[in-house]
ROLUM-408094 format. One record per residue (C-alpha): residue in three letters; x, y, z. Coordinates in steps of 0.1 Angstrom, whole numbers, padded with zeros to 4 digits, always signed. Each point is the difference from the previous one (the first is absolute). Example, Ala and Ser with C-alpha at 12.3 -4.5 7.8 and 13.67 -1.06 7.14 Angstrom:
BEGIN
ALA+0123-0045+0078SER+0014+0034-0007
//
This chain:
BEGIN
UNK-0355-0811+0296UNK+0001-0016-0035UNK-0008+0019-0030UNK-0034-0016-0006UNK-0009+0001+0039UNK-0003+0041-0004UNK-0028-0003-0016UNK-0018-0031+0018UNK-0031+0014+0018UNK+0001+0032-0024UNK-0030+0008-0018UNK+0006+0019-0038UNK-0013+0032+0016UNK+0026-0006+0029UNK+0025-0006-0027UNK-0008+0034-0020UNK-0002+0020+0030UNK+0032-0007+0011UNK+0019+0010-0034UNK-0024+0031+0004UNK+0020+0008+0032UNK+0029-0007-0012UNK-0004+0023-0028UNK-0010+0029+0025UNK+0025+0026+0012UNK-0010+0003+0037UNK-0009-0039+0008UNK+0029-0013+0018UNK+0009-0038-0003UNK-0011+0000+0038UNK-0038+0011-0007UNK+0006-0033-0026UNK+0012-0025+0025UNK-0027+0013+0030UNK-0029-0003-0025UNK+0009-0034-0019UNK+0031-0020+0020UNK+0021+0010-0030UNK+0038+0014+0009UNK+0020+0022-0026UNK+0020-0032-0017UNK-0034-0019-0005UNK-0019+0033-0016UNK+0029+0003-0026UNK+0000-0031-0008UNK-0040+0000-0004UNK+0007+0032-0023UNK+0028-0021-0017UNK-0025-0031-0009UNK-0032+0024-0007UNK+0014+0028-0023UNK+0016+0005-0032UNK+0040-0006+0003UNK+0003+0041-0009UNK-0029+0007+0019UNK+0020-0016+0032UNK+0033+0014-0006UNK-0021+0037-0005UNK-0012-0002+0037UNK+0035-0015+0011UNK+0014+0029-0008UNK-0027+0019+0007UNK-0002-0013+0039UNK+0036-0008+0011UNK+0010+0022+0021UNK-0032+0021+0004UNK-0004+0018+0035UNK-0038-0004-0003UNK-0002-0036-0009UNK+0023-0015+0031UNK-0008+0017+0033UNK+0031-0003+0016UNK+0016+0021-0024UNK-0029+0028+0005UNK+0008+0030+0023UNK-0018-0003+0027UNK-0034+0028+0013UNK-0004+0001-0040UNK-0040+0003-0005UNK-0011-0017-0035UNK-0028+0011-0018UNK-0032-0020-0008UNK-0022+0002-0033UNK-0034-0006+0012UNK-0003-0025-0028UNK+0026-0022+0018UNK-0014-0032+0014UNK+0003-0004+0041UNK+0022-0028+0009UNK-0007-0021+0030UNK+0020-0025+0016UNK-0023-0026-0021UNK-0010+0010-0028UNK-0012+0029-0023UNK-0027+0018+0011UNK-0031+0009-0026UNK+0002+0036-0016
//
C-alpha cells in the first residue's frame, strides 16, 4: 500500500482517531488494523506524514518495544483496565459515546 493509499477512504475524524490510538498506552497496533485495515508499518508511517518530525520521533521512542502496544509481546491471561470514557471499538467503526 502506497503512502497516499493509507489514507484513501479515510475521513479527517478517521485520521485523528487513529493518531489518538496510537498515542494511548493500552491500544495495541492490532485493535488499529481490526478497526481501520491499517497494519503497524502503515500507522507509523501515517504518524510520520501527520505529526511534527519531534513529535514522531517522541512516540517512536515512546512505542518501540512496548508490551502493551504489540500483542504478541504481551503476557498472556493479563486483564487491562478500561476508563469508562474510552470509546467502544467495533469491527467497523466507533461507536457513539
Amino acid at each position: 500500500m502506497s503512502k497516499s493509499a493509507i489514507t484513501t477512504g479515510l475521513s479527517i475524524i478517521d485520521i485523528d482517531r487513529i493518531i489518538e490510538m496510537a498515542w494511548e498506552d493500552r491500544t495495541p497496533f492490532d485493535a488499529i488494523e481490526a478497526q481501520f485495515g491499517l497494519s503497524e508499518k502503515n500507522v507509523i508511517d501515517l504518524m510520520r506524514r501527520k505529526m511534527k518530525l519531534s513529535s514522531f520521533k517522541m512516540w517512536r521512542a515512546r512505542v518501540q518495544g512496548r508490551r502493551t502496544k504489540h500483542s504478541k509481546l504481551q503476557v498472556d491471561g493479563t486483564n487491562r483496565f478500561k476508563c469508562n470514557l474510552q470509546r467502544q471499538i467495533t469491527l467497523n467503526r466507533i461507536s457513539k459515546r
